[in-house]
Residue, then its C-alpha position, 0 to 999 in steps of 0.5 A: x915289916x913283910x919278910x916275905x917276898x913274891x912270887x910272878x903270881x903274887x903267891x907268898x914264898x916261905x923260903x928265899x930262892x937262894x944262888x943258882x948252883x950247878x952240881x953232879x947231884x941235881x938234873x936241870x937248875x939247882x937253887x941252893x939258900x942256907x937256912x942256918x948257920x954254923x955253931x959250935x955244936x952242929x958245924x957241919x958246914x967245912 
């Protein structure tokens, strides 16, 4: 099973686009996808 998917130009993305977000911190479109998830060690995520 591919778990990657495509992009319009049928280039492989390695990472999912994740959800649209807006922030004081970005410029223009910001696309946010957490690649982890929290532990008991590293939660850093509140």
């Amino acid at each position: 099973m591919d778990q990657f998917k495509f992009n319009h130009t049928g280039e492989r993305l390695i990472f999912p686009k994740g959800e649209k977000i807006t922030n004081t911190y970005f410029t223009g479109t910001a696309w946010l996808e957490m690649l982890i998830s929290n532990d008991d060690t590293f939660n850093y995520i509140s």
